[in-house]
C-alpha beads as a LAMMPS data file, in Angstrom:
LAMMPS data file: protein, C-alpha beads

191 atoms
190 bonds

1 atom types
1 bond types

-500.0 500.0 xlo xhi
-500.0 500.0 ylo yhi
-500.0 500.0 zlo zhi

Masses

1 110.0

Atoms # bond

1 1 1 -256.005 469.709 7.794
2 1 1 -256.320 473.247 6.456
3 1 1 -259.638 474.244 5.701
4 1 1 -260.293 476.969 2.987
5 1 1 -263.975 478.643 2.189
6 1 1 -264.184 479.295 -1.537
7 1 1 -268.041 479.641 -1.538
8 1 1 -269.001 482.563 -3.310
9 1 1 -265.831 483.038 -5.537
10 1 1 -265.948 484.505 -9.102
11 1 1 -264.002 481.958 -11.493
12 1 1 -261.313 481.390 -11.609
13 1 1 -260.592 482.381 -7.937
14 1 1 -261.628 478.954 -6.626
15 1 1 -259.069 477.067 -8.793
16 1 1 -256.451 479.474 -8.270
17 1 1 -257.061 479.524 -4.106
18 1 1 -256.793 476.065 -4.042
19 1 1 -253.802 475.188 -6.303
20 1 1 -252.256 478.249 -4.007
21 1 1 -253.032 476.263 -0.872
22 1 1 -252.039 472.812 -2.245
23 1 1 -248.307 474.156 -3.120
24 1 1 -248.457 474.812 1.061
25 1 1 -250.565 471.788 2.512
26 1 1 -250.742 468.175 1.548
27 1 1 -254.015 467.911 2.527
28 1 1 -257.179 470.472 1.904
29 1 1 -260.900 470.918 2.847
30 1 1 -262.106 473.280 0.370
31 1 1 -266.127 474.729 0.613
32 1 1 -267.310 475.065 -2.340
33 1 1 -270.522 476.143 -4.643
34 1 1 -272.421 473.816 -6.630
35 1 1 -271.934 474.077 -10.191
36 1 1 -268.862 475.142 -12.116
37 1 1 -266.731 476.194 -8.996
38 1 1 -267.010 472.279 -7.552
39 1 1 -266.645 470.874 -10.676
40 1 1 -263.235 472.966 -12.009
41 1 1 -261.898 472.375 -8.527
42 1 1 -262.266 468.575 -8.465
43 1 1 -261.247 468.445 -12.436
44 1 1 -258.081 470.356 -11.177
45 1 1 -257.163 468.133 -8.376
46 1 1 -257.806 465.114 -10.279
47 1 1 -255.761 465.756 -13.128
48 1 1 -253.353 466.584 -11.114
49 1 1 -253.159 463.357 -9.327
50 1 1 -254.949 463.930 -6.102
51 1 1 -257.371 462.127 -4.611
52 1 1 -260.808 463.389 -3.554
53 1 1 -263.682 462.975 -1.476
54 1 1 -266.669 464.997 -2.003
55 1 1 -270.048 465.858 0.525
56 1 1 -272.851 467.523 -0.239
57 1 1 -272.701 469.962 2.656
58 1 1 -276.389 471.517 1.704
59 1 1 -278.143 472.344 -1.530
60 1 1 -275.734 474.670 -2.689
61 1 1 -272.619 473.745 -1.177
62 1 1 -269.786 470.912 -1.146
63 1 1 -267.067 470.174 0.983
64 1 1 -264.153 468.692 -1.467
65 1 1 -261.478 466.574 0.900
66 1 1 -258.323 466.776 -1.557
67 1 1 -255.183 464.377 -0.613
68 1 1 -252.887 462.699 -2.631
69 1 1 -250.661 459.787 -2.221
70 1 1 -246.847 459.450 -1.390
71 1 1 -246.101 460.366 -5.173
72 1 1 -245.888 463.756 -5.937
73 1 1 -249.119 465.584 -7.641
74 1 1 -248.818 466.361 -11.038
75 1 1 -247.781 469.852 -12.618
76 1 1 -250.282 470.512 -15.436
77 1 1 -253.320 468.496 -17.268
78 1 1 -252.240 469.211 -20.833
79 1 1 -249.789 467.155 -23.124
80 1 1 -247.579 468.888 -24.894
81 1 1 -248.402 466.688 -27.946
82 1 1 -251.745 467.717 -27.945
83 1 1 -253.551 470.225 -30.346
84 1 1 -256.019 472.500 -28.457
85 1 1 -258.880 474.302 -30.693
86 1 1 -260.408 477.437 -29.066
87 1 1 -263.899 478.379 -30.097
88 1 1 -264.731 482.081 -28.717
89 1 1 -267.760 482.771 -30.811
90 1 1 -271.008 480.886 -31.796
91 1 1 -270.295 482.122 -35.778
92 1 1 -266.974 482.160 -38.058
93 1 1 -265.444 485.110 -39.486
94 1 1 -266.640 488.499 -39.596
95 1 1 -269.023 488.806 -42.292
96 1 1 -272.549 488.419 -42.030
97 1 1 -274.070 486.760 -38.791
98 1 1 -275.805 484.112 -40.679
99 1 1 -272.984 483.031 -42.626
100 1 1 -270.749 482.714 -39.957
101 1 1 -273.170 480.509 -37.892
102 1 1 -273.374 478.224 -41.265
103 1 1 -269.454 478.252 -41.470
104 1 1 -269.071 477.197 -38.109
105 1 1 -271.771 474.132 -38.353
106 1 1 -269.796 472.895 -41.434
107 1 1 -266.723 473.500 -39.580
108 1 1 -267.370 471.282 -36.673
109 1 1 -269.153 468.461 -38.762
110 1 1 -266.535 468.392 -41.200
111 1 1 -264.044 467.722 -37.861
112 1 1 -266.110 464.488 -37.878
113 1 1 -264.714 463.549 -41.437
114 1 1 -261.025 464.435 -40.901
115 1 1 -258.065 462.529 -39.780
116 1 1 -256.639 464.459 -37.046
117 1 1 -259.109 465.579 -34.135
118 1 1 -257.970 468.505 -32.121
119 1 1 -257.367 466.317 -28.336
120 1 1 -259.940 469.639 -26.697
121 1 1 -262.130 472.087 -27.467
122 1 1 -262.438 475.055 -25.377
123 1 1 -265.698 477.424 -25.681
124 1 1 -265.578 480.480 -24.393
125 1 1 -267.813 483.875 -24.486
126 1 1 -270.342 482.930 -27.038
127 1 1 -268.882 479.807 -28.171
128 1 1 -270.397 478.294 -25.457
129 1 1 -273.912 478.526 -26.607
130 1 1 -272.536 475.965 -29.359
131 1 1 -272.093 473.234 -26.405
132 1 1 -275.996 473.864 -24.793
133 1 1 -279.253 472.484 -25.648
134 1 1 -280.556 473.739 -28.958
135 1 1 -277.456 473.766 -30.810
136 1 1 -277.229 473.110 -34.166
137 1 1 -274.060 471.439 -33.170
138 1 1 -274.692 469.521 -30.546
139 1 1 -275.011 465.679 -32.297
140 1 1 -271.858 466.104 -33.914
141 1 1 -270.003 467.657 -30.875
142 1 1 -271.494 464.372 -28.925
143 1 1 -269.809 461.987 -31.765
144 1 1 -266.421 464.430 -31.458
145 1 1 -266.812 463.853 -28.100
146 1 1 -267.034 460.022 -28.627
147 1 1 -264.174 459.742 -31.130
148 1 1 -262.182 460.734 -27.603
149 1 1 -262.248 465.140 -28.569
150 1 1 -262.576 466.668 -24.611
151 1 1 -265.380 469.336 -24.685
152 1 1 -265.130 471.791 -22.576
153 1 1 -267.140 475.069 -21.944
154 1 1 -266.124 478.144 -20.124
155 1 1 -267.870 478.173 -16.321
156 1 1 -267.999 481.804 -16.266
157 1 1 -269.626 482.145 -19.716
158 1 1 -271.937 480.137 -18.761
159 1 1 -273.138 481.655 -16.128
160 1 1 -272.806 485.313 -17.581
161 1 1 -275.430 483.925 -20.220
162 1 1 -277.177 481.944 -17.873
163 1 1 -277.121 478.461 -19.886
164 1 1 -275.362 476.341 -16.681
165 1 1 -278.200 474.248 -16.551
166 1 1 -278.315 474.113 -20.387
167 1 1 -275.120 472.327 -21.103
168 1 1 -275.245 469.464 -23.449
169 1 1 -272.366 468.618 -24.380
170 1 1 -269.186 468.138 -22.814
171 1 1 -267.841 469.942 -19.336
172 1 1 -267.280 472.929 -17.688
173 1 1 -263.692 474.671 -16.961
174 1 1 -261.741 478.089 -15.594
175 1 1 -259.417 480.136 -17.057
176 1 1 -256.658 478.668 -15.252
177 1 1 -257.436 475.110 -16.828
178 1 1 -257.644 477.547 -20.149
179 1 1 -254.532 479.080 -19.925
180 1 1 -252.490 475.498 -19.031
181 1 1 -254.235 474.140 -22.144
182 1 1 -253.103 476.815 -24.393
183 1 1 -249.420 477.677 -23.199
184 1 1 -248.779 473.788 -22.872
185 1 1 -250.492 472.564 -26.371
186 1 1 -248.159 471.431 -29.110
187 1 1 -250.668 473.710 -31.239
188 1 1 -253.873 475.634 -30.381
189 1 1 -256.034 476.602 -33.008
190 1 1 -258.083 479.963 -32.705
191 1 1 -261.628 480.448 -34.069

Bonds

1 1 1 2
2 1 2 3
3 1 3 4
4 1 4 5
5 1 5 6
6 1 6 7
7 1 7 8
8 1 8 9
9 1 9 10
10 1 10 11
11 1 11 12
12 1 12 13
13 1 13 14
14 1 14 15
15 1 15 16
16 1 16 17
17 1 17 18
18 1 18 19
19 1 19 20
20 1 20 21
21 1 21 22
22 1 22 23
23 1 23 24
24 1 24 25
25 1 25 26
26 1 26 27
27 1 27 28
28 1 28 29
29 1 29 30
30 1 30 31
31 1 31 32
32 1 32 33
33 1 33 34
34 1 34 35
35 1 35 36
36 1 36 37
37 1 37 38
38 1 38 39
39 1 39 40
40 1 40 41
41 1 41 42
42 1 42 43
43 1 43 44
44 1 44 45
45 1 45 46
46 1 46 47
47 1 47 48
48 1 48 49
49 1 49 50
50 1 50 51
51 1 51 52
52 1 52 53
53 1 53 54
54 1 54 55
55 1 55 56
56 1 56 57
57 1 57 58
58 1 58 59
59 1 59 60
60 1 60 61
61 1 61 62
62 1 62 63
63 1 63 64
64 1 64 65
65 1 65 66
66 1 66 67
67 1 67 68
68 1 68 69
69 1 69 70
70 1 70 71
71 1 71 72
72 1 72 73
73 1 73 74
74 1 74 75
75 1 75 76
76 1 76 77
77 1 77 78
78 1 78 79
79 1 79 80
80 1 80 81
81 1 81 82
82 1 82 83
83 1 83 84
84 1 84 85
85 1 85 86
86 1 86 87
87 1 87 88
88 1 88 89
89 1 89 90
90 1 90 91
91 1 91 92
92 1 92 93
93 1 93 94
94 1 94 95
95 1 95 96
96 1 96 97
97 1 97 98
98 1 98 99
99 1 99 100
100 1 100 101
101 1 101 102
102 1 102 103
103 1 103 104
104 1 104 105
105 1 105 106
106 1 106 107
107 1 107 108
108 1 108 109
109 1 109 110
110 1 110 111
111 1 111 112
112 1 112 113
113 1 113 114
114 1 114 115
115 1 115 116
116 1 116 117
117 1 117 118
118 1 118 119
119 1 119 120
120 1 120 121
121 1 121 122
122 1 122 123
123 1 123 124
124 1 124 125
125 1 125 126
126 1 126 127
127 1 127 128
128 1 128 129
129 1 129 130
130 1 130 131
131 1 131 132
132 1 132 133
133 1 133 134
134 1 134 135
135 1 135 136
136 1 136 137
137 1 137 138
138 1 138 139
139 1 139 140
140 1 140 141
141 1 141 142
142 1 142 143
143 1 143 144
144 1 144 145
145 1 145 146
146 1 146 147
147 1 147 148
148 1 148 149
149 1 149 150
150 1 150 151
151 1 151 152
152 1 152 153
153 1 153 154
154 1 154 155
155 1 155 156
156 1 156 157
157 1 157 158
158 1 158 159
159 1 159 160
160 1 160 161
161 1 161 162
162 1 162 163
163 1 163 164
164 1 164 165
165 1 165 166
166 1 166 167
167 1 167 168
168 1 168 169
169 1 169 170
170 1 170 171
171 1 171 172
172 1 172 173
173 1 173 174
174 1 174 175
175 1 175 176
176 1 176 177
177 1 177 178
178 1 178 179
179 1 179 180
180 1 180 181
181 1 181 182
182 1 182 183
183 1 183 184
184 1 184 185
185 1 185 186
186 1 186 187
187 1 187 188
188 1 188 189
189 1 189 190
190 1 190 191
C-alpha cells in the first residue's frame, strides 16, 4: 500500500496529492492534519466512491486508509443538473458596507421563501464569516441547510481569518472541490 505524508500542506495540495496518487494506486495511506485538510480529503474520497478508514494518529494528525471496491471510483461530486451559488463576500454589491450586509441577510432568508434552492453554497474569502458563529445568517442557513441546500465554507479562508473552530453552519471544502462544483453545475450563481 502506498503511503503518502500530506501533513503540513497548504489547501488544496492535500486533495490534489491524493486524487494524483489514487489515478496510480488502488489503495492509499494518506497522513494528514486535523481540520480542513482531513476533512476535504475524506469528503473527496467519499464522493468519489471510495471507502475509508480513519485513525487518530496523535492530536493533530490522522492516518486516512482510502480503498474502494471492484467498481470503479467515481469522476466528480457535482451533478450537472445542479445549480451552485457562490458567496465570496459577507455584503452584496458595492455600495455602502452596511447596506450590502442588509442585502445579503434578505438575500439568504428570502432563499428560504423561494421555490428553487440552489443544490450548494460555496463561501469563500469573506463569505465565510456568513457560515460562523455570530452570523446574522446563521438560523436561516441551518433551515437552507435542512430543506437539503449543501453548505460549504472555504478551508483556507477559514483559516486565513482564523474562524476554523467557529464554523456553524455547514462544512468545510478546497478549491479543487470548488472548481468541480463550478465547471460541472448546470448553473452557478455569483455573489
Amino acid at each position: 500500500m502506498k503511503v503518502i505524508d500530506c501533513r503540513k500542506m497548504a489547501c488544496p495540495a492535500p486533495v490534489i496529492t491524493v486524487k494524483k496518487a489514487l489515478e496510480e494506486h488502488s489503495e492509499l495511506q494518506v497522513l494528514l492534519d486535523n481540520g480542513a485538510p482531513r476533512e476535504n480529503v475524506s469528503r473527496f474520497a467519499r464522493n468519489r466512491g471510495y471507502q475509508l478508514c480513519e485513525e487518530q494518529a496523535d492530536s493533530g494528525s490522522w492516518i486516512i486508509t482510502i480503498t474502494h471496491d471492484n467498481e470503479s471510483p467515481k469522476t466528480t461530486s457535482a451533478n450537472p443538473d445542479e445549480h451552485v451559488m457562490i458567496i465570496s463576500s459577507c455584503f452584496l454589491g458595492n455600495g455602502p458596507e452596511e447596506l450590502g450586509k442588509l442585502l445579503i441577510k434578505n438575500l439568504i432568508h428570502t432563499l428560504l421563501e423561494t421555490a428553487n434552492q440552489p443544490a450548494r453554497m460555496l463561501f469563500l474569502n469573506s463569505g465565510v464569516f456568513l457560515t460562523t458563529k455570530g452570523s446574522d445568517v446563521l438560523e436561516a442557513l441551518e433551515k437552507l441547510e435542512g430543506m437539503g441546500v449543501e453548505i460549504l465554507s472555504c478551508g483556507l479562508c477559514l483559516d486565513f481569518f482564523d474562524l476554523k473552530d467557529k464554523i456553524g453552519v455547514g462544512g468545510t471544502t478546497n478549491m479543487l472541490s470548488i472548481a468541480d462544483n463550478l465547471l460541472n453545475a448546470a448553473q452557478v450563481v455569483k455573489l
